[in-house]
C-alpha positions as CSV (number, residue, x, y, z in Angstrom):
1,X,0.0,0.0,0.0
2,X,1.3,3.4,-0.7
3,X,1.5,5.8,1.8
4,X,-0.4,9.2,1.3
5,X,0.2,12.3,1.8
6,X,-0.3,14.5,4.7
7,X,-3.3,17.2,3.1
8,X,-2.3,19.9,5.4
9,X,1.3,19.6,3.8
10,X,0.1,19.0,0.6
11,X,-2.1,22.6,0.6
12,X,1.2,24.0,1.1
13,X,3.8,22.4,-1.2
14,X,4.6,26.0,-2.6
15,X,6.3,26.8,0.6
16,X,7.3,23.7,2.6
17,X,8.6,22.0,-0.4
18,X,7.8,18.3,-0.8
19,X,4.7,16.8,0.9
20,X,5.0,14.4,4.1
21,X,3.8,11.0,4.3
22,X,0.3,10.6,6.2
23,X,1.5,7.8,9.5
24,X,-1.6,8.8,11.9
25,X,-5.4,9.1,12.0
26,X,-6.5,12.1,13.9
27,X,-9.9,12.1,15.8
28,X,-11.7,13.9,13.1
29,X,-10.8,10.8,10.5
30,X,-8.2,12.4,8.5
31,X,-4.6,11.4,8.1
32,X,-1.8,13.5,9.1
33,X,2.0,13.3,9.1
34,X,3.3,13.9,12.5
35,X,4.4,17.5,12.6
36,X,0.7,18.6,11.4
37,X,-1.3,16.1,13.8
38,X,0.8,17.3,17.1
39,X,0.2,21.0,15.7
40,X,-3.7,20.1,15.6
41,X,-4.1,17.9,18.3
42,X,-1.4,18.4,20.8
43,X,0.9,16.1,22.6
44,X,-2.2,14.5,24.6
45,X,-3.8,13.2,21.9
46,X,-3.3,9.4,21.4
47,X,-1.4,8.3,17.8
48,X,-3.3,6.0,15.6
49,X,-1.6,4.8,12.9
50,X,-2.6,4.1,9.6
51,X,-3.3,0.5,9.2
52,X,-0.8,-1.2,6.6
53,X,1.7,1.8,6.9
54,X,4.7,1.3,5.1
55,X,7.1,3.7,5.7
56,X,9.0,5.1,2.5
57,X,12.0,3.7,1.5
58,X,15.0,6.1,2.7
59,X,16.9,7.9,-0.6
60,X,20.1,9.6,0.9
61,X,20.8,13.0,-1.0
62,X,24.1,12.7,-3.3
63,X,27.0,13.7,-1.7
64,X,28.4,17.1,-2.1
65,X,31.2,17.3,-4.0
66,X,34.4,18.6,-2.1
67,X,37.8,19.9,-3.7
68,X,40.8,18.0,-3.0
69,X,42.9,19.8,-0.7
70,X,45.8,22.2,-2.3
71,X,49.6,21.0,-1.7
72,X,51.4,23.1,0.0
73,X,54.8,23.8,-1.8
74,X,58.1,23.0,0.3
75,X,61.2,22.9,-0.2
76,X,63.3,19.9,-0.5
77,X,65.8,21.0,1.4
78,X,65.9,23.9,4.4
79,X,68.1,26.8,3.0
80,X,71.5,27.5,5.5
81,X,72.1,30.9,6.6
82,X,75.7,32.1,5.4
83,X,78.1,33.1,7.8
84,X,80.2,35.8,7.3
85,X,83.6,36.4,8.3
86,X,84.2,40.1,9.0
């Protein structure tokens, strides 16, 4: 079974980006994801997940790229101060 998607997140894809998944039933019958059913409900309120909930399957974000590190240029041998005579 797919998951669904939260409504409340899905009204407002233009500014929170992607929509949640739906995991719990709230007291009025619709699903939520978590963030909006603790925001409508409160902490009190008892979870109820959605029967058959799968969770979806985790996609890690590429990694970004980094530049190798710049060598530092040495010398291959320390330079000896000259002594002078005079």
């Amino acid at each position: 079974m797919a998951s669904p998607f939260c409504p409340v997140c899905e009204e407002d894809v233009g500014s929170l980006g992607h929509p949640s998944h739906a995991r719990w039933v709230g007291p009025d019958g619709n699903v939520y994801c978590t963030l909006h059913f603790i925001a409508r409900f409160g902490h009190a309120e008892k979870l109820v997940p959605i029967s058959g909930y799968e969770p979806p399957a985790e996609v890690k974000p590429p990694a970004p790229k980094q530049e190798k590190p710049k060598r530092k240029r040495t010398r291959s041998t320390p330079q000896k101060e000259e002594v002078l005579d005079g």
